[in-house]
N, C-alpha and C positions, 0 to 999 in steps of 0.2 A: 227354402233351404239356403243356408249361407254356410261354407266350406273354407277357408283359406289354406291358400299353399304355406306351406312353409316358409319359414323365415328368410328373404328374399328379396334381393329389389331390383324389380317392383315387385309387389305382392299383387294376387289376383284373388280375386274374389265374386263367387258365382251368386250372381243377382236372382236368376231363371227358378221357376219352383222345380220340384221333385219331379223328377222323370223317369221312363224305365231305362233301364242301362245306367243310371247316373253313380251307382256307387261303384260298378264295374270298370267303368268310364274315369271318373270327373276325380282319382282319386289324389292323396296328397301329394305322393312324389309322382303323376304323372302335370298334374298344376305345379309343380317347383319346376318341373323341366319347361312346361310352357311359358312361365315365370322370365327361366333363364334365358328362353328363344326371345322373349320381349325386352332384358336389361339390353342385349346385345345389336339387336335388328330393329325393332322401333323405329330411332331414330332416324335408320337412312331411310326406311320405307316413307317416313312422311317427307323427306327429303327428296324421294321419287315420285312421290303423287304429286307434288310440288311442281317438281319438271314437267310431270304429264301436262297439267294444268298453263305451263309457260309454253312450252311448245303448241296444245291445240290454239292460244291466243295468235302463235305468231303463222299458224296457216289458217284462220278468221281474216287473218289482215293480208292474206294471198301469199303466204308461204307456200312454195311447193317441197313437199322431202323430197329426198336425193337418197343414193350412198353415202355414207359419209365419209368422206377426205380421210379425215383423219384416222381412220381405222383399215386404209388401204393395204395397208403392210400385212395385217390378218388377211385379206381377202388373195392377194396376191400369194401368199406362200404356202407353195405346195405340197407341203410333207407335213403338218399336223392330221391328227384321225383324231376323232372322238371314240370313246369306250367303247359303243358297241350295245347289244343286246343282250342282259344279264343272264341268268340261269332261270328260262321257263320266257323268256322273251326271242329266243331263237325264228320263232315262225309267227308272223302276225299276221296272216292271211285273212282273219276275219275276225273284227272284234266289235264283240256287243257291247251298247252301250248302256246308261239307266240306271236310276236311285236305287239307295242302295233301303228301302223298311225292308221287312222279313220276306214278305210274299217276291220284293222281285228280287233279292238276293238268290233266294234259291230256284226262280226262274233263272236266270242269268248265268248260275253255275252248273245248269243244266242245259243249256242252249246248243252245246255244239259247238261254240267261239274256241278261238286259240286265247283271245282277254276277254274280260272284261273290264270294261272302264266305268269302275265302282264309283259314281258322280253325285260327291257334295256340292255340286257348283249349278251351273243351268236347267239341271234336271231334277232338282232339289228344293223345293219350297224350305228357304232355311225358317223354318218353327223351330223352337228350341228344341221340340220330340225330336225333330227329324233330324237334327245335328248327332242328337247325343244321341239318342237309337238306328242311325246312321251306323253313328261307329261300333255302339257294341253289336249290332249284324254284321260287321265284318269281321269285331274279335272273332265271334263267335265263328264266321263262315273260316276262319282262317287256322281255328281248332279243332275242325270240325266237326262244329253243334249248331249247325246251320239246323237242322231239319225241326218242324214244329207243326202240331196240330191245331189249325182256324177255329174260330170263336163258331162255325159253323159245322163244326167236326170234321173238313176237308184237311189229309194228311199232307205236307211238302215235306219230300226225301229228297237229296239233294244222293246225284248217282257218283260212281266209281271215279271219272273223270271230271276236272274241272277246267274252266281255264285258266291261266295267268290273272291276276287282281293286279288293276294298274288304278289307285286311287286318284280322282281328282278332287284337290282343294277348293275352297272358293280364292277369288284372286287380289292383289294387293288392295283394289282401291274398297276394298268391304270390310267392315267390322261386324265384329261379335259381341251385342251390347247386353247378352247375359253376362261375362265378364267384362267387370270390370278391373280397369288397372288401376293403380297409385303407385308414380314413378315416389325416387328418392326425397324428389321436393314437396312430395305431398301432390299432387297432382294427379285430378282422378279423367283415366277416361276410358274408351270403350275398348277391347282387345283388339288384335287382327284376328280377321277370321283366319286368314291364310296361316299364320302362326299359330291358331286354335286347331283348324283342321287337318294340318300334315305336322303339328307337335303331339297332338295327341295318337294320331295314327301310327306313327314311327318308335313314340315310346311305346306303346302296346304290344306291336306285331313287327317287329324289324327282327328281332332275334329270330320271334317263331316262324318267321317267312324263311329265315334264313337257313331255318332247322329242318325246313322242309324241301329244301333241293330250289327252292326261286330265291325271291329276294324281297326289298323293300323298294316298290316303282311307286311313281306318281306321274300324272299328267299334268303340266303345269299351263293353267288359264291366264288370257288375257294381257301377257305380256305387251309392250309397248318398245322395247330394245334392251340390248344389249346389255347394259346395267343393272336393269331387271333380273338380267336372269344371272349377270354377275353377284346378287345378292343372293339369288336363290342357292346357288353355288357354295357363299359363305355358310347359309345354312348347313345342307349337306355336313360341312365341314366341322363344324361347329357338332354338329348332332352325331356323326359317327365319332367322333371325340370321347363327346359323354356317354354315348351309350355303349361304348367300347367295341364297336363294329370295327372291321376292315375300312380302310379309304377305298372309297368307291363302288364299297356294296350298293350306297343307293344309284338307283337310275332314272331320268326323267325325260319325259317326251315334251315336247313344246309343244303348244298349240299354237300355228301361225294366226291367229286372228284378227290383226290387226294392220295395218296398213303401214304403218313407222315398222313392227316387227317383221313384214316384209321386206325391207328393203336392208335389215340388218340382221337377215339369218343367218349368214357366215359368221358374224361372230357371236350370235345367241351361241350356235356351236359352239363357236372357241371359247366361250365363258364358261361353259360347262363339260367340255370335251372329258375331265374326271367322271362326270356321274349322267353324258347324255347319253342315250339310247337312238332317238330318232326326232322328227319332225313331224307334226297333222298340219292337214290342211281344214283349217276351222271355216267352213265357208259362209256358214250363215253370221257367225261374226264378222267375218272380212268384211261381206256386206255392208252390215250396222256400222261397223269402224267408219266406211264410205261415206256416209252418210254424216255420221257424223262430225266427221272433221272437214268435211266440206260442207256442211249443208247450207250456208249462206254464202256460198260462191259463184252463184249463178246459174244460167243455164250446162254449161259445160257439166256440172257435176251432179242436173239431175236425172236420176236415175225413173224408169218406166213403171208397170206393175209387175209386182213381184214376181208373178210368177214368169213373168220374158226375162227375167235375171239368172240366166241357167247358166251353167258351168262350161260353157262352149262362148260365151261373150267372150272379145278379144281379150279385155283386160283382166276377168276371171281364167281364162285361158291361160295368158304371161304368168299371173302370181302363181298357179300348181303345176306348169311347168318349171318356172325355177326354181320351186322347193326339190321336186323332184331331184335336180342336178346341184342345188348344194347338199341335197343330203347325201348322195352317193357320191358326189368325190371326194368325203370327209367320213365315209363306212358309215354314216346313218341309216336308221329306217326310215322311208317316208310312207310315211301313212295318210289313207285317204279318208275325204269326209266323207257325212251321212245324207243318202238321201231323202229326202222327207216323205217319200209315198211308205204305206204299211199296207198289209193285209186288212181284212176286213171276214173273220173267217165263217159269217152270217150272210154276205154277199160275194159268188165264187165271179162277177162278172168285175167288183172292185178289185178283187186279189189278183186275178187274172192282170191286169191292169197296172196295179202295184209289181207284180212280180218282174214285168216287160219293163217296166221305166228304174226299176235298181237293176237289170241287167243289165241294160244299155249304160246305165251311170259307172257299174263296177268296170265293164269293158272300157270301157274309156281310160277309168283311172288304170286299170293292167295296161293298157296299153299305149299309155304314157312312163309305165316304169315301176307304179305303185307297189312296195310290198305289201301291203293291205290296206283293210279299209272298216268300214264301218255298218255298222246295221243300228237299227233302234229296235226290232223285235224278231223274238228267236225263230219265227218262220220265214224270216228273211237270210238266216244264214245256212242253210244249200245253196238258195241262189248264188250268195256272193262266193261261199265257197269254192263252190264247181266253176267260176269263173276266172278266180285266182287260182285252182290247181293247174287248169289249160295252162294256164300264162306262165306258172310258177314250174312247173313239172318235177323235176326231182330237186330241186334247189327250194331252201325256207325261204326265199326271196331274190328279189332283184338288184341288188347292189352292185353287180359286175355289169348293170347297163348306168355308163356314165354321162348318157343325155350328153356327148359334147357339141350336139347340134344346137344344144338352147343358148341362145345370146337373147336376153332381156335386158329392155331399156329401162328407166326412169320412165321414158312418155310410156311407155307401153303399159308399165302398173298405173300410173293416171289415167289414162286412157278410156276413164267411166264414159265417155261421150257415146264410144263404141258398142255401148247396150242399145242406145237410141230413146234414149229419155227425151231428148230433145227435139222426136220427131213427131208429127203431126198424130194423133193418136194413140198416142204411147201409154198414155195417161189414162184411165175407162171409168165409167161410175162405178163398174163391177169391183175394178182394180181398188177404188177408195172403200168401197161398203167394204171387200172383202176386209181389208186391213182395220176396221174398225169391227167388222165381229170376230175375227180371229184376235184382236187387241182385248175386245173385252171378255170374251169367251174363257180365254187363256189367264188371265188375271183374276178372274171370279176363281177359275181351277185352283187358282196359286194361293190366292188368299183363304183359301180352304186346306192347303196342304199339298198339295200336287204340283211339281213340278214340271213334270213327260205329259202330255194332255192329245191324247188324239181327236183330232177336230180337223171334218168333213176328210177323214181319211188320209192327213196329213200330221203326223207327230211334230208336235209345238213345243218349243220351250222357252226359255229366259230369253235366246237371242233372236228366235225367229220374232218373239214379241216386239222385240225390241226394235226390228227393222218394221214395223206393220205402223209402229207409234212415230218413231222417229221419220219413215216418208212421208206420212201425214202431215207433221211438222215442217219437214220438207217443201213439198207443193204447197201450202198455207201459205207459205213465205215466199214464197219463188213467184207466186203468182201464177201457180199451174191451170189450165182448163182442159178438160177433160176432152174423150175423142166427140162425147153427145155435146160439149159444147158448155159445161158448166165451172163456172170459176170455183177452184177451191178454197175458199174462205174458212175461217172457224168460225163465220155461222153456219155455212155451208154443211160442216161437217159435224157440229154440237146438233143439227137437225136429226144427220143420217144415226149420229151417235144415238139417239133418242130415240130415232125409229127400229133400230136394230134392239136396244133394249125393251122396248113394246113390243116384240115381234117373239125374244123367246122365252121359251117352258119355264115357267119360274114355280119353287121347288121350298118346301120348310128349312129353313137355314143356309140356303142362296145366299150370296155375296154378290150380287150383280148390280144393287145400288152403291155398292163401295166401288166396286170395280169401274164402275161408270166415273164416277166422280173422280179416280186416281188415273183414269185413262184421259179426262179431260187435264187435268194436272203435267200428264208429260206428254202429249200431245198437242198441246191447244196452248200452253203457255205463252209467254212474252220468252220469257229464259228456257231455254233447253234443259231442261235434265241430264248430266251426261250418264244416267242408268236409270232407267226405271225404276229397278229394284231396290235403288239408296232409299226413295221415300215411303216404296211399299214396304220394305220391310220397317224402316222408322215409326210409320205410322198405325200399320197394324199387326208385327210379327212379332214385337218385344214385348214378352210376358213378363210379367210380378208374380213373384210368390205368394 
């Protein structure tokens, strides 16, 4: 199937074969508008990946971030607010998360959340199905023709109430190589996704959202600073323009997930104070960020087994306390992250289990300030529920507690030491196998289509992968040894990799000798990868017609 937009520059042009949803989807004047988002944005976005790219070099070579100086005059003055929570964003006490095919759309709009956060992005195997029938499941849920009967005669009705749809795109540094561009000069190259996933969304469903008493939100991924999200701002601007909306109908939440965007959420706010909502605390990215831009720093910066990486370490501590307190003294919502335990509704001794460790996790976050938080499956929100209404009681949130106890330092967000990676046992054989079958386990899922993957009762995605591969890389380099005593080598671990892949259930049309081989790739290399995802999807996700 080949499509072009209208006359336009740059012109775009859909590579990807025939899909369902693609006519409803991929049509001309919603390609002229994606078109227009690429003459206009393009260029600074490669101008930002750019910086990403110069800055991770200069803390390689023992840069520490800071604050930055220059932007003190934003952080210092008192009397800016941000927008606010649009119409149907009033109360986020509990919002589900999870890709958006048919079957979990209309899980998800039936969940019981106040959102959900309808996720193109880590929860998302981007196939070109799952893009482009991504979105026409949301036209459709947002017309309300969500409902449809299984190729196995099982009915989904999607009920009376839903939640809020708070879309998330995939983020700057990704492309979408079924389009292609050709700027003015003749110059061909691959889309942004991020410009494919919230131009297409916005031209569809911005009016009808509008029609319907909410609006047009998005979650915005993987930020890196303040510019970032200064562009994303231009968007907005640009796109309420042409589609003849109000300024500042759209709203967007940031996900803090990265370590540079910690340290410059004050003005990720101020860049968007027109169209922000609130703040997430992304924590299984923060993580991976950690790691990554330190990972050849020494001991100082290596972190333990994952699972001693919990949300009460000092330094994880400092970072969702002070979201907390810049989002309320700027009217934001801060919203919390997801914990990885799930039910298991075939085992009531695992759910039992799962339901104790998201209580404890949501308590925490309430009781740091959170106006909500997060679930990965719908029998996890009573729990978080009933633990935000305590907290919440007749208010949609907490905004009127101003955390003016939280003073965060600089050392305190560095402060990875404080997990105890660096202490005598930190390290486990357990801790390395686990990170190599949850790495390859997770990746065989992905390169099949699946994004959300429950494995051994923990929901997995893009970024929990991505710390499992990237610590590996880690201690390989670091020269880590284990508590039993074993050097971690990449031969060390291309062994356990092999033993792990002999070990399970292999299946007609398994992906596990690809996964193996793309998990040695960004794990075990000489060069870092800085995403996983750039060469799995490169190598195996870009379909031909």
């Amino acid at each position: 199937m080949t499509i072009l937009a209208p006359a336009a520059n740059p012109t775009l042009e859909i590579t990807g074969p025939a899909v369902v949803g693609g006519e409803q989807v991929l049509t001309p004047e919603a390609l002229d508008f994606v078109a227009a988002l690429h003459t206009r944005f393009a260029g600074p976005r490669h101008d930002l990946l750019l910086a990403r790219q110069r800055r991770r070099e200069r803390f390689a070579n023992g840069l520490d971030p800071d604050f930055r100086p220059e932007t003190a005059h934003i952080r210092d003055d008192p009397t800016w607010r941000v927008a606010g929570p649009g119409p149907g964003l009033e109360d986020r006490r509990v919002e589900i998360t999870g890709p958006t095919d048919r079957k979990m759309t209309v899980n998800a709009l039936n969940s019981g959340a106040k959102v959900w956060l309808a996720d193109l992005e880590d929860a998302t195997s981007p196939t070109w199905e799952n893009i482009v029938g991504g979105q026409h499941s949301l036209a459709n849920a947002i017309r309300g023709r969500a409902d449809f009967t299984a190729e196995d005669g099982r009915e989904y009705t999607v009920g009376e109430t839903t939640p809020t749809i708070v879309m998330r795109p995939r983020g700057w540094h990704l492309a979408e190589r079924h389009i292609q561009l050709t700027d003015g000069a003749g110059q061909r190259s691959s889309a942004s996704a991020s410009l494919v996933d919230a131009g297409l969304y916005l031209f569809h469903n911005a009016q009808a959202l509008i029609d319907s008493g909410r609006g047009p939100y998005l979650y915005l991924p993987k930020l890196e600073g303040h510019l970032e999200a200064r562009l994303w701002n231009e968007v907005f601007l640009f796109t309420e323009d042409r589609l003849g909306i109000p300024r500042g109908t759209i709203r967007a939440t940031v996900l803090i997930e990265t370590i540079t965007a910690a340290f410059e959420m004050e003005e990720i706010l101020y860049e968007l104070r027109e169209h922000c909502a609130g703040l997430n605390a992304g924590r299984w990215d923060y993580i991976f960020s950690i790691i990554k831009n330190f990972r050849a720093r020494g001991a100082r910066f290596v972190l333990p087994d994952r699972a001693k990486v919990t949300m009460t370490v000092p330094f994880m501590r400092a970072y969702t306390e002070l979201l907390v307190a810049t989002c309320h003294r700027r009217g934001a919502h801060a919203i919390g992250g997801m914990s990885a335990f799930i039910p298991n509704r075939r085992d009531p001794e695992v759910t039992a289990r799962a339901l104790a460790q998201v209580r404890a996790d949501k308590e925490r976050e309430a009781g740091q300030g959170y106006d909500g938080t997060w679930v990965a499956h719908p029998d996890l929100v009573p729990v978080a529920r009933a633990v935000f209404d305590e907290a919440l009681g007749s208010r949609p949130d907490q905004r009127h507690r101003l955390r003016e106890d939280v003073r965060v330092t600089a050392a305190e967000l560095l402060d990875v030491a404080s997990a105890g990676g660096g202490e005598p046992g930190a390290v486990t054989d357990a801790g390395l196998r686990g990170n190599v079958s949850v790495g390859l386990r997770y990746l065989e899922a992905w390169l099949r289509g699946s994004g959300a993957v429950a494995i051994d009762n923990l929901m997995e995605d893009a970024a929990t992968a991505e710390i499992s591969r990237s610590q590996i890389w880690q201690w390989a380099h670091q020269g880590t040894v284990t508590a039993e005593g074993t050097a971690i080598t990449r031969r060390h671990v291309a062994e356990v990799l092999r033993d792990v892949l002999g070990s399970l259930p292999r299946f007609e049309g398994d992906r596990y000798d690809d996964a193996a081989d793309l998990f040695e790739q960004v794990a075990l290399a000489d060069e870092y990868p800085t995403f996983l995802t750039v060469p799995a999807y490169t190598q195996f996700l870009v379909a031909r017609p």
